[in-house]
N, CA, C and O atoms as a printed pandas DataFrame, in Angstrom:
     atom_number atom_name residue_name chain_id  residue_number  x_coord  y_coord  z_coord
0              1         N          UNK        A               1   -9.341   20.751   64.667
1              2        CA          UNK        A               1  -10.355   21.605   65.275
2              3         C          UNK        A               1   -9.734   22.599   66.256
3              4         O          UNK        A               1  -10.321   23.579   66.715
4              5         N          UNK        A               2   -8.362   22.199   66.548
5              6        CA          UNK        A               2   -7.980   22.784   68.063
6              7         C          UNK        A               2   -6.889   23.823   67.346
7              8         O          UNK        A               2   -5.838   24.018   67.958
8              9         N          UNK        A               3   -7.052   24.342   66.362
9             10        CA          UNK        A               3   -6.108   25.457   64.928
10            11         C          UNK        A               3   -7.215   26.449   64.979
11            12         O          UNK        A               3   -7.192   27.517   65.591
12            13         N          UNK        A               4   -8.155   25.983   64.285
13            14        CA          UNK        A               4   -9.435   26.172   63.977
14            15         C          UNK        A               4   -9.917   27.502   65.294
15            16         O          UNK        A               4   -9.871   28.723   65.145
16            17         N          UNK        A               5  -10.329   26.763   66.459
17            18        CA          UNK        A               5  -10.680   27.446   67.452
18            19         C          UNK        A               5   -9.770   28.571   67.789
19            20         O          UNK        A               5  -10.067   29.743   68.024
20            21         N          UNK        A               6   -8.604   27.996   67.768
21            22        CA          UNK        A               6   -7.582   28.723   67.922
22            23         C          UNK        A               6   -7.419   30.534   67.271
23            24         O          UNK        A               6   -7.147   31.633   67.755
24            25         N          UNK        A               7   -7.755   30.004   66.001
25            26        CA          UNK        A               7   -7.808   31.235   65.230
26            27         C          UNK        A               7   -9.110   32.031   64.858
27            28         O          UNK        A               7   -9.136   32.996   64.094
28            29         N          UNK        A               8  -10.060   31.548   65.436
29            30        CA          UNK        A               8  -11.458   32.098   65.707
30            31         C          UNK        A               8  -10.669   32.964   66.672
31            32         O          UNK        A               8  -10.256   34.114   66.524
32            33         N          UNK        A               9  -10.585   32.311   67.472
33            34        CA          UNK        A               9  -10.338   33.584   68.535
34            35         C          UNK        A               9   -9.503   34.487   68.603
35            36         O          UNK        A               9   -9.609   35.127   69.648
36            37         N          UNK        A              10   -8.647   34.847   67.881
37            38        CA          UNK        A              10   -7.887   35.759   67.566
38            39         C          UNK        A              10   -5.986   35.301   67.828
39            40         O          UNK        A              10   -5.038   36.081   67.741
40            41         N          UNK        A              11   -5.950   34.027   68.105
41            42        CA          UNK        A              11   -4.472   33.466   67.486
42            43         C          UNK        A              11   -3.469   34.149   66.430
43            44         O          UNK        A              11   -3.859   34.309   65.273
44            45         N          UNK        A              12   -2.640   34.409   66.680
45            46        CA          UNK        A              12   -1.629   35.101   65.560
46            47         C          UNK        A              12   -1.074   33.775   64.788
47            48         O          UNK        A              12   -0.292   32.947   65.255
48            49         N          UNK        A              13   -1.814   33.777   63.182
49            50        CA          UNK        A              13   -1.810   32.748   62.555
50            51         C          UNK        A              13    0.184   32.237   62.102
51            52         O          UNK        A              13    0.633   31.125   61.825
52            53         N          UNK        A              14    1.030   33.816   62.226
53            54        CA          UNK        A              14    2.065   33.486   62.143
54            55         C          UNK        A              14    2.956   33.464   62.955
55            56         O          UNK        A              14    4.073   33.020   62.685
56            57         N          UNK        A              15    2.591   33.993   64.224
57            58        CA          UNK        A              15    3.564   33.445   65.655
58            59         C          UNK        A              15    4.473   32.118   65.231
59            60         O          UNK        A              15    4.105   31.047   64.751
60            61         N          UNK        A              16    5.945   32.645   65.628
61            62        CA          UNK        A              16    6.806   31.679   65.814
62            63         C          UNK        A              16    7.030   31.499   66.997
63            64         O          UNK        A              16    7.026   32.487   67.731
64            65         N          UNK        A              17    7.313   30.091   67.590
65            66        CA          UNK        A              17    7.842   29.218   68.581
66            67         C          UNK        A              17    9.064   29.034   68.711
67            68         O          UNK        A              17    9.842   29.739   68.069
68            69         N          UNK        A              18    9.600   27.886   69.707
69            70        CA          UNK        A              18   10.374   27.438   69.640
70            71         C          UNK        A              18   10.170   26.257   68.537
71            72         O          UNK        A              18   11.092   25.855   67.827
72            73         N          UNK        A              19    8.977   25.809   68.493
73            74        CA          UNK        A              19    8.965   25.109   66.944
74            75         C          UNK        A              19    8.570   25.529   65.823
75            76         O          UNK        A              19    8.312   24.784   64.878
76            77         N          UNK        A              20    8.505   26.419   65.810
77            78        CA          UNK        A              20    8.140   27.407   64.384
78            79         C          UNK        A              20    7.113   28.144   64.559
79            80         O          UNK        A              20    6.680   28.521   65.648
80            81         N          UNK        A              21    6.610   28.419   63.330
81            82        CA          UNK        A              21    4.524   28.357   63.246
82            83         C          UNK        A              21    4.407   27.236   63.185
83            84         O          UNK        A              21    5.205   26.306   63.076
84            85         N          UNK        A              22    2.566   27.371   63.313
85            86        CA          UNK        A              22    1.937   26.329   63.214
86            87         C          UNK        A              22    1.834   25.811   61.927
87            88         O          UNK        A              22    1.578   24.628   61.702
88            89         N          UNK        A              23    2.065   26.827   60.903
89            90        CA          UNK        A              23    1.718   25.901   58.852
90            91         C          UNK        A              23    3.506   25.044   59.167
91            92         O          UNK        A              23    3.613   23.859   58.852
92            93         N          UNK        A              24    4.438   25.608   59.628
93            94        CA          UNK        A              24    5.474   24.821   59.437
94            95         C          UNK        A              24    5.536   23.312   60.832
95            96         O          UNK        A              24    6.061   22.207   60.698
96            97         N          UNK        A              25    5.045   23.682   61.633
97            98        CA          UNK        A              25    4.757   22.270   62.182
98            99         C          UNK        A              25    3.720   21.180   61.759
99           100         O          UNK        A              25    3.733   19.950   61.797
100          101         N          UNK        A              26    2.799   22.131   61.333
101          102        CA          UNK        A              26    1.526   20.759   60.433
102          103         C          UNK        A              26    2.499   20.654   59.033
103          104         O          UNK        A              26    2.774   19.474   58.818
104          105         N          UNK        A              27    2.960   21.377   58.248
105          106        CA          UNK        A              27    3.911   20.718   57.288
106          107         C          UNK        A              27    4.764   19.718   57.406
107          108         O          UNK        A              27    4.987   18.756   56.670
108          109         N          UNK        A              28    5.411   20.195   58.851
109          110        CA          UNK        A              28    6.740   18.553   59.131
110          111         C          UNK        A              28    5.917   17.619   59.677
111          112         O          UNK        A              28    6.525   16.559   59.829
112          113         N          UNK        A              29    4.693   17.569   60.063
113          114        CA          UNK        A              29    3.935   16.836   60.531
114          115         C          UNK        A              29    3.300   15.805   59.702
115          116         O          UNK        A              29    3.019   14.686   60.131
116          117         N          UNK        A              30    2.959   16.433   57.838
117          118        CA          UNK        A              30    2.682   16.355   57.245
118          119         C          UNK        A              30    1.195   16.263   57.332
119          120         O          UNK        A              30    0.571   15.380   56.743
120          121         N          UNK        A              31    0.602   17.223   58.105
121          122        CA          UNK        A              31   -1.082   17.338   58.392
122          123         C          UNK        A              31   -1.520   18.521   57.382
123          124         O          UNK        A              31   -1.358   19.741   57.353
124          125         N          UNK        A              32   -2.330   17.294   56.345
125          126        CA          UNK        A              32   -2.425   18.788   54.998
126          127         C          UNK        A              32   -3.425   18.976   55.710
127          128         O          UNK        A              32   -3.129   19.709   56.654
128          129         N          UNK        A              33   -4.867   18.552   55.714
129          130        CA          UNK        A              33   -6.348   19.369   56.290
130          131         C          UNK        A              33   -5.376   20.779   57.096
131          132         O          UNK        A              33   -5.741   21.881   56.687
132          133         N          UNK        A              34   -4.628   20.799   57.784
133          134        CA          UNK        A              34   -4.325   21.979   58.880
134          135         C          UNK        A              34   -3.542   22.930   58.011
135          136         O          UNK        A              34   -3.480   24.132   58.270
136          137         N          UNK        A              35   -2.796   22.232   56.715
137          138        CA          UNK        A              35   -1.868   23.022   55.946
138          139         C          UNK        A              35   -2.897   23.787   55.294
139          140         O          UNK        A              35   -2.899   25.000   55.083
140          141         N          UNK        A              36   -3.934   22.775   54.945
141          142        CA          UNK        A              36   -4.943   23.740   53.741
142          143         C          UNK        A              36   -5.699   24.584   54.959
143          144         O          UNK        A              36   -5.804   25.777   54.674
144          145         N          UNK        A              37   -6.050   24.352   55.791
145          146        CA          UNK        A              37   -7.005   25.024   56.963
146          147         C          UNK        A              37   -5.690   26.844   57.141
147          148         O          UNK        A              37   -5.932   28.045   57.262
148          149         N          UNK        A              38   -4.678   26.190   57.071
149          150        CA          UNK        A              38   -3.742   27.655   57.455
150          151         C          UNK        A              38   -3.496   28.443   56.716
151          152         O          UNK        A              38   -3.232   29.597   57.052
152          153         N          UNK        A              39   -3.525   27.890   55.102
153          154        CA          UNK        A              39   -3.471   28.908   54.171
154          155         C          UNK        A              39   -4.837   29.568   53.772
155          156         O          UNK        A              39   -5.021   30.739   53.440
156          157         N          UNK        A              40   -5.725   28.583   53.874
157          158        CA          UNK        A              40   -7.045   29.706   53.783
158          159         C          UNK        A              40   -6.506   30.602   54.601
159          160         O          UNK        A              40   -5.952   31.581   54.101
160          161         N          UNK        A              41   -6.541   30.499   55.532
161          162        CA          UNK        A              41   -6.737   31.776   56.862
162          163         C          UNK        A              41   -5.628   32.813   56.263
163          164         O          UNK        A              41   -5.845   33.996   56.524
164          165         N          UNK        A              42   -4.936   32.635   55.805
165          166        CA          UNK        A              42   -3.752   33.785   55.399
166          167         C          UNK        A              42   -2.581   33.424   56.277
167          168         O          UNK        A              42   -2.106   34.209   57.098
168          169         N          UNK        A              43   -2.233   32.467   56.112
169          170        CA          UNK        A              43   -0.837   32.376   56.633
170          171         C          UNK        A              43    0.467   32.562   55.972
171          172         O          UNK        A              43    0.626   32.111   54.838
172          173         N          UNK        A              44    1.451   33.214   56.606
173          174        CA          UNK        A              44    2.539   33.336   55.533
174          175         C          UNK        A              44    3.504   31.679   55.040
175          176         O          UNK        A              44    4.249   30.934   55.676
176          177         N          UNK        A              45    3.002   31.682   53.654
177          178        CA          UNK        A              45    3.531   30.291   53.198
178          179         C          UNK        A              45    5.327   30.543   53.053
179          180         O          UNK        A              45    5.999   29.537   52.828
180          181         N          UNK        A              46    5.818   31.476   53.146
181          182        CA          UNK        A              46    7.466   31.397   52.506
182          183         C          UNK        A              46    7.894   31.942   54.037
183          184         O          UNK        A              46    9.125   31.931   54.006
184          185         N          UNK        A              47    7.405   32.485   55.566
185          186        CA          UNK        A              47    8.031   32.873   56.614
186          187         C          UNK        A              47    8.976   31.503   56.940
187          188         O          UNK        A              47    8.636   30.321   56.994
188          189         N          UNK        A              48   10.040   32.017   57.097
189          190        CA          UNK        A              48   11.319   31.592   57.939
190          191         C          UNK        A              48   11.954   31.687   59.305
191          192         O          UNK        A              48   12.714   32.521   59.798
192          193         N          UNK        A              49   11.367   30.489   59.800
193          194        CA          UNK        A              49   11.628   30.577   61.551
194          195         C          UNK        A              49   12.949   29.795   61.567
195          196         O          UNK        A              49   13.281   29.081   60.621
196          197         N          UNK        A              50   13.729   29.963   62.728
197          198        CA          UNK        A              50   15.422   29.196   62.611
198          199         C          UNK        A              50   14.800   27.684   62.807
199          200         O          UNK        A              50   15.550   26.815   63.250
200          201         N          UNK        A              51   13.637   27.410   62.529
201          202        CA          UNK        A              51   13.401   25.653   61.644
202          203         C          UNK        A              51   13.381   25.774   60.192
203          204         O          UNK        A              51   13.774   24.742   59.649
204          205         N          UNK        A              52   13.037   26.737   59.363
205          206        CA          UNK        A              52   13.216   26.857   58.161
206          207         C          UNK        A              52   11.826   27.044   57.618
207          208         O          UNK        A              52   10.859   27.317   58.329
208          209         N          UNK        A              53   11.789   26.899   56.451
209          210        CA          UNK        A              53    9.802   26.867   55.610
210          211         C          UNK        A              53    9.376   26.226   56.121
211          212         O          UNK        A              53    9.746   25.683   57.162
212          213         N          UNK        A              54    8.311   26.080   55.433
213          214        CA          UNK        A              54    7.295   25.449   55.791
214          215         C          UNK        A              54    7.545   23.927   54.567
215          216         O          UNK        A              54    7.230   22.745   54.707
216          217         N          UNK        A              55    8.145   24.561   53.574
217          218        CA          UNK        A              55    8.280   23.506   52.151
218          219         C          UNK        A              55    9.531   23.192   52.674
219          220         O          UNK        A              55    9.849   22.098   52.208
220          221         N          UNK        A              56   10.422   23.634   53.439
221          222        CA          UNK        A              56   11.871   22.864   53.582
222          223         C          UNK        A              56   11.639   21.632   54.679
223          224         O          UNK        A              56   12.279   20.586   54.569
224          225         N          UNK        A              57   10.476   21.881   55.962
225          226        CA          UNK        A              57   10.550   21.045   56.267
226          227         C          UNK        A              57    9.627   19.984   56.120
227          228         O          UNK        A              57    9.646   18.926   56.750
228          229         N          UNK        A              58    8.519   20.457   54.930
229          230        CA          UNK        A              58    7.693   19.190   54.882
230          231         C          UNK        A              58    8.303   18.548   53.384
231          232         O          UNK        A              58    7.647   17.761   52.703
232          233         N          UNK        A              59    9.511   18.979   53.058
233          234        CA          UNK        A              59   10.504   18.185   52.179
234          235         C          UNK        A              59   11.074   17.343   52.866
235          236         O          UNK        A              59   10.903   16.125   52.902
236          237         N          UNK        A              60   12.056   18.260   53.658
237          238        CA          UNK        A              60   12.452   17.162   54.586
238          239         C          UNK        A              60   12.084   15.699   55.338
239          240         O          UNK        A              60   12.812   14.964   56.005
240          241         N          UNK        A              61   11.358   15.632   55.147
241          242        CA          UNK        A              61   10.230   14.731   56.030
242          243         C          UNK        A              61    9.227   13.314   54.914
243          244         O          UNK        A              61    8.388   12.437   55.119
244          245         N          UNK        A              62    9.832   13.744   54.017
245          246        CA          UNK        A              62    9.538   13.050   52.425
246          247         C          UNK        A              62    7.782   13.320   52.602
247          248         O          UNK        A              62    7.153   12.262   52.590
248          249         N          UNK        A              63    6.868   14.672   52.772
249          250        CA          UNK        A              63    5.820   14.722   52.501
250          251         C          UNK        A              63    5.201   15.098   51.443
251          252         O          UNK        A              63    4.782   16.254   51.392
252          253         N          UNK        A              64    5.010   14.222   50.383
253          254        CA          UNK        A              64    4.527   14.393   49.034
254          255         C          UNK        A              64    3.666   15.608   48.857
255          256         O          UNK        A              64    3.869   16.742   48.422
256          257         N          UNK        A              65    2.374   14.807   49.471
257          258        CA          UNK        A              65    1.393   15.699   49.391
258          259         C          UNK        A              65    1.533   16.836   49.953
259          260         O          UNK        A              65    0.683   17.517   49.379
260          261         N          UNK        A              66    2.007   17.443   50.642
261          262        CA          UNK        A              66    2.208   18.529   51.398
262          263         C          UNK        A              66    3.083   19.190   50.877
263          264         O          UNK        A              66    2.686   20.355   50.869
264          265         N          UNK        A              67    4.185   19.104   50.372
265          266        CA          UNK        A              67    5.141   19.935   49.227
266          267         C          UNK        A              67    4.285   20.061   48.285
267          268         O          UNK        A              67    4.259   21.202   47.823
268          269         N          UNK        A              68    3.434   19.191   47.728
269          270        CA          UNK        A              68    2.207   19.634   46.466
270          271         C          UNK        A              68    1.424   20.905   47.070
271          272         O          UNK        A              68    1.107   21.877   46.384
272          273         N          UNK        A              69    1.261   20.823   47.896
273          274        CA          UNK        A              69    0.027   21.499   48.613
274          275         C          UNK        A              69    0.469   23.218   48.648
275          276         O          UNK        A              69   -0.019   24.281   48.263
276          277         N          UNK        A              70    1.532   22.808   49.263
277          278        CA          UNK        A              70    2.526   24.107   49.495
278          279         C          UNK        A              70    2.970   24.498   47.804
279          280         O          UNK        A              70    2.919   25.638   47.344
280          281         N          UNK        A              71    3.356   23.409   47.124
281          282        CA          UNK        A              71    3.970   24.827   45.678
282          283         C          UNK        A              71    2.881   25.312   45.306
283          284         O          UNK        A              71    2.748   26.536   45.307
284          285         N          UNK        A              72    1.767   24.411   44.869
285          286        CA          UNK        A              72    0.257   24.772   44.119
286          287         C          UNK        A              72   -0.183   25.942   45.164
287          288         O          UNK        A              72   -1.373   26.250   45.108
288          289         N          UNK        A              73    0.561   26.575   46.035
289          290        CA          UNK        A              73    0.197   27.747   46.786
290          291         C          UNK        A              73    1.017   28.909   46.464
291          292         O          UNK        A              73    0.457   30.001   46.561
292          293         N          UNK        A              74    2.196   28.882   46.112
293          294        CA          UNK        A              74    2.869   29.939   45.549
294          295         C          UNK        A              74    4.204   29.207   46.852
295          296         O          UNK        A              74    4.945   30.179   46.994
296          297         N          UNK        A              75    4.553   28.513   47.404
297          298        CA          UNK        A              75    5.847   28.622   48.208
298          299         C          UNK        A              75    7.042   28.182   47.269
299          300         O          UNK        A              75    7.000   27.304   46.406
300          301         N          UNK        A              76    8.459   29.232   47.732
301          302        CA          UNK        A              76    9.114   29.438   46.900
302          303         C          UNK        A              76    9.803   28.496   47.216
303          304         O          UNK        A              76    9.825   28.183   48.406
304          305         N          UNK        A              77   10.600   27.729   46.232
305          306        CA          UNK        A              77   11.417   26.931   45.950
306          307         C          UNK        A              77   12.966   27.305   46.360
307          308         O          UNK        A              77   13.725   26.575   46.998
308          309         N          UNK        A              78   13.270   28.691   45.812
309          310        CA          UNK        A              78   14.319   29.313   45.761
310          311         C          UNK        A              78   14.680   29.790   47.385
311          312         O          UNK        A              78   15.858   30.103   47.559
312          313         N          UNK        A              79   14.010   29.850   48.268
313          314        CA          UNK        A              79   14.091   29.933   49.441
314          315         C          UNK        A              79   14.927   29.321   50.111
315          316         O          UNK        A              79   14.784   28.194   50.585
316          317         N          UNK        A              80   16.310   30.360   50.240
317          318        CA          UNK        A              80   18.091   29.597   51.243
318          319         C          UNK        A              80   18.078   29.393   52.306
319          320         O          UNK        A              80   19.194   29.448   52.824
320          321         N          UNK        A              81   16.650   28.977   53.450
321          322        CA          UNK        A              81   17.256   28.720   54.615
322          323         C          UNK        A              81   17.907   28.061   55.314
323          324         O          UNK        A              81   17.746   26.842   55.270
324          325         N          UNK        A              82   18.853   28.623   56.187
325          326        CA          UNK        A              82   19.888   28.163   56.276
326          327         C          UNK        A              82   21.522   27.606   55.795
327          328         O          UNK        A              82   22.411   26.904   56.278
328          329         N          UNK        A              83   21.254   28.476   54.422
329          330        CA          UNK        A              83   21.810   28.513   53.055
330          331         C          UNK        A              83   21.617   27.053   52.144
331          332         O          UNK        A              83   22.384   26.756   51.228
332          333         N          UNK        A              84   20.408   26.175   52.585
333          334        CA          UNK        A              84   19.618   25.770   51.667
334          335         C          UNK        A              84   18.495   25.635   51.173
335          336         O          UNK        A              84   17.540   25.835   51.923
336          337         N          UNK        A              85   18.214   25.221   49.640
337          338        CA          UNK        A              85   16.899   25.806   49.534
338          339         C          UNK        A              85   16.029   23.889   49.838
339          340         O          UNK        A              85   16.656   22.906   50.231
340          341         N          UNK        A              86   14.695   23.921   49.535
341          342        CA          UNK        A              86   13.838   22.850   50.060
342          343         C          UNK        A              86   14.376   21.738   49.490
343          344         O          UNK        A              86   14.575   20.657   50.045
344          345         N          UNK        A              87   14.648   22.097   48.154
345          346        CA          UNK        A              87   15.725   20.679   47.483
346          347         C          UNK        A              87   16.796   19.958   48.223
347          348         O          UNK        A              87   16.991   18.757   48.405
348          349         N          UNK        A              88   17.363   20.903   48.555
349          350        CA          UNK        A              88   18.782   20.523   49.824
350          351         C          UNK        A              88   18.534   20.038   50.335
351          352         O          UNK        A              88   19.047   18.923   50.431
352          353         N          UNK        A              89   17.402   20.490   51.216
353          354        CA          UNK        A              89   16.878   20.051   52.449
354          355         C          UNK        A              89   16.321   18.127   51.850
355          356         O          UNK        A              89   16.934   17.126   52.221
356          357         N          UNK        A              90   15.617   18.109   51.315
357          358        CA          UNK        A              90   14.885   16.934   50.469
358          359         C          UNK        A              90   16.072   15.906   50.430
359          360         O          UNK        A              90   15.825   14.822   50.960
360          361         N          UNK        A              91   17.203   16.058   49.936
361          362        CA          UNK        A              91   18.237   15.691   49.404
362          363         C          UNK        A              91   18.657   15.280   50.571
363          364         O          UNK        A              91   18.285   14.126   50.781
364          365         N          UNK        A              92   19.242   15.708   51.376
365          366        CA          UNK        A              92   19.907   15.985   52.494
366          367         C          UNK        A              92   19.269   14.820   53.414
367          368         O          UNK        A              92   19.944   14.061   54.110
368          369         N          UNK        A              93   18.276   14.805   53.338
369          370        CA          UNK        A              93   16.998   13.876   54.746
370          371         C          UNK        A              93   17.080   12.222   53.876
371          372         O          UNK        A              93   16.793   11.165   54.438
372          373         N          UNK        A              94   17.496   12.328   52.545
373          374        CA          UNK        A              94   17.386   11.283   51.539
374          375         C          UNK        A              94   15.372   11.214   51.125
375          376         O          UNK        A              94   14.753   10.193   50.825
376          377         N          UNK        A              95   15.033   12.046   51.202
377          378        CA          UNK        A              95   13.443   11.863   50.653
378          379         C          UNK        A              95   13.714   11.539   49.562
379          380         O          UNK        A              95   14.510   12.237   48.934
380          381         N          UNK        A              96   13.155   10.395   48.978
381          382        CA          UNK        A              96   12.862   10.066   48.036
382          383         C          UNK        A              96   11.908   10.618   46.691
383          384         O          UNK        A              96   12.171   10.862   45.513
384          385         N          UNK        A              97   10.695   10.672   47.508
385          386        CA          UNK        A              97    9.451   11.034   47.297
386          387         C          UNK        A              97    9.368   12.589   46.380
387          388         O          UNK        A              97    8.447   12.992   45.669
388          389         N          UNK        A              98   10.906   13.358   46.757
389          390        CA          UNK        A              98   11.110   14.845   46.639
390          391         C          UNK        A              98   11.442   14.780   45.628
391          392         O          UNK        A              98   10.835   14.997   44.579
392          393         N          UNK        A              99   12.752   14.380   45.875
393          394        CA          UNK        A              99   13.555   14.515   44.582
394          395         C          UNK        A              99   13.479   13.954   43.974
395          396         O          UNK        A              99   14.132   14.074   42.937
């Protein structure tokens, strides 16, 4: 609810932090309602903050549903941040669930 309000009121849905955006912290969070709540709104699904995607880090993090959530949205796979792409990342954390 506290996204929600947020972006009623005129929140910049893709402001980066020191922890990213907000679709890439509810991704590592693995909070889909907020993932699906952010892409309605128009959030950029492939932006790259020096935490990485939004799909690299809810790979990272072995979040099934939420890497579902995110490809069935168009987020790119092929995406090098950090010169790896979400697979790496998946790989890398040992997610199971990913790879």
């Amino acid at each position: 609810k506290m996204v929600e309000l947020l972006l009623e009121n005129g929140a910049d849905i893709n402001l980066a932090s020191e922890w990213g955006t907000v679709l890439q912290s509810a991704a590592y969070k693995n909070s889909k309602e907020t993932v699906e709540l952010l892409l309605e709104r128009g959030a950029n699904i492939n932006l790259d903050s020096y935490r990485g995607t939004a799909l690299q880090l809810a790979a990272s993090t072995n979040s099934k549903e939420t890497v579902e959530l995110l490809l069935e949205n168009g987020a790119d796979t092929n995406l090098a941040s950090k010169g790896s792409t979400a697979l790496q990342w998946a790989a890398s954390a040992n997610s199971k669930e990913i790879v």
